[in-house]
C-alpha positions as CSV (number, residue, x, y, z in Angstrom):
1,X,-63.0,93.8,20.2
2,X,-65.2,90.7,20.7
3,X,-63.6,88.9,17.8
4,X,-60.0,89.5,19.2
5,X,-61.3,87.9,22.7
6,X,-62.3,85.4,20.9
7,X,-59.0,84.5,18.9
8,X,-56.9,84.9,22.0
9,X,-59.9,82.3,23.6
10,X,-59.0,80.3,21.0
11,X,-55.6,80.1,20.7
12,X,-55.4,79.9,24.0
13,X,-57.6,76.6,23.9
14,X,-55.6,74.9,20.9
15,X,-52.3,75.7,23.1
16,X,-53.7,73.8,25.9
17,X,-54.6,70.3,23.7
18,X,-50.9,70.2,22.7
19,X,-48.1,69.0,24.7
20,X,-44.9,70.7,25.6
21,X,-41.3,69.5,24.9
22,X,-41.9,69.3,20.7
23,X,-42.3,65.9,21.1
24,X,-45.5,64.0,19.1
25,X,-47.3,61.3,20.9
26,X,-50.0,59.3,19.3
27,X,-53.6,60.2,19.5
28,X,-54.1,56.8,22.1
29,X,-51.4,58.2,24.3
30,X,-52.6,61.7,25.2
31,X,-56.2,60.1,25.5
32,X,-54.5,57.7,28.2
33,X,-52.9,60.5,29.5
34,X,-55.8,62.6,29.7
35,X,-58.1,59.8,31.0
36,X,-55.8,59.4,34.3
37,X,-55.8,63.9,35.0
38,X,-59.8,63.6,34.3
39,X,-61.5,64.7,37.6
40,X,-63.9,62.2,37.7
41,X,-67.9,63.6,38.1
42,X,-66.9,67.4,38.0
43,X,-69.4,69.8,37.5
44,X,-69.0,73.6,37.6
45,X,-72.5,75.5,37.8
46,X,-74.2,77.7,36.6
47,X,-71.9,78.0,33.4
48,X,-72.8,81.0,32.7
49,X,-72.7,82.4,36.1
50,X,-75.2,85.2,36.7
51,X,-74.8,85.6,40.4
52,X,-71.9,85.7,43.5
53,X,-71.8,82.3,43.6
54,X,-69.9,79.8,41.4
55,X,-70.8,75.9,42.5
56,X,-67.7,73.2,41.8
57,X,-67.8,69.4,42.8
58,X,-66.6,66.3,41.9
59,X,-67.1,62.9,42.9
60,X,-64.9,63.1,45.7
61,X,-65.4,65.7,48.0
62,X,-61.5,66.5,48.4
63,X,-59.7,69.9,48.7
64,X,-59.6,71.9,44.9
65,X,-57.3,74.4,43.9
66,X,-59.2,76.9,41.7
67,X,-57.3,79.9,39.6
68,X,-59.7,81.4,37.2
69,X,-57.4,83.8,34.1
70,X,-58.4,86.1,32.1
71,X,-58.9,85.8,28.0
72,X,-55.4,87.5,27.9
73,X,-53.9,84.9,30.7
74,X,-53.7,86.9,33.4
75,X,-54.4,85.2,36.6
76,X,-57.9,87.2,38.0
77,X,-58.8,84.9,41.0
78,X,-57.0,81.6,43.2
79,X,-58.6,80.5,45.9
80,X,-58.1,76.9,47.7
81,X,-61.4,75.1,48.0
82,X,-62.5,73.2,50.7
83,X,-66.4,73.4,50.1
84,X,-68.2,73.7,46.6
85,X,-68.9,77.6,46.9
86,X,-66.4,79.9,45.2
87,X,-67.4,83.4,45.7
88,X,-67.1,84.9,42.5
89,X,-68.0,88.4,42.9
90,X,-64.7,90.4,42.2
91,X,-64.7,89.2,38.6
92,X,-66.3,91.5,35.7
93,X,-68.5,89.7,33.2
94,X,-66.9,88.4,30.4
95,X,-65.3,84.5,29.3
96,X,-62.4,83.4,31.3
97,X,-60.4,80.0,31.1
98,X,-61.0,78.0,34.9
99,X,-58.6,75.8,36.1
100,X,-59.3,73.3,38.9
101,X,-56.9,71.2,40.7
102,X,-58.1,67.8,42.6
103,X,-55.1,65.9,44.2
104,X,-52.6,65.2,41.2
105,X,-55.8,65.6,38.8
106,X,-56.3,68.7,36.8
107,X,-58.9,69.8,34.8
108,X,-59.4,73.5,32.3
109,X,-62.7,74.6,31.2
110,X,-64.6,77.7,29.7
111,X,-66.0,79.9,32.3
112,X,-68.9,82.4,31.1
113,X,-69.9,85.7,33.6
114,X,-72.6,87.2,32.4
């Protein structure tokens, strides 16, 4: 069971470093493209989460949208943040993909519940 978690995890991470519409772009393109979505100073803690509590910030203190999905893409939590607390506490341990939303900045990282 734990390895097919872990392939879905993984395809699930290469689908998300390619681009849609079939077209290729050069290797200096998408890293200009993904330096101008970077959410400059973000830090998600603790990763892994043991407790309730899940901290996010960034550099600017602005208003994030946060949807956490399952391994199997399922969406298991949204919430609009307007502090750095996300309560956290609905969600069973396991590895889920987080996705975090800063103005017209997006970021996608690994999220471990343990």
């Amino acid at each position: 069971m734990k390895k097919i978690y872990s392939l879905i995890l993984l395809m699930l991470i290469i689908s998300l470093s390619f681009t849609y519409g079939g077209k290729a772009q050069s290797d200096s393109a998408i890293a200009e493209a993904r330096a101008a979505q970077v959410i400059d100073g973000l830090r998600i803690y603790p990763n892994p989460a043991t407790g309730n509590i899940l901290n996010i910030s960034s550099d600017r203190a602005l208003t994030k949208t946060v949807t956490i999905y399952n391994v199997l893409g399922a969406k298991v939590l949204f919430k609009v943040l307007i502090g750095r607390e996300l309560d956290i506490s609905s969600l069973n341990s396991g590895v889920y993909i987080i996705q975090i939303k800063e103005e017209k900045k997006t970021a996608t990282r690994k999220l471990v519940i343990r």
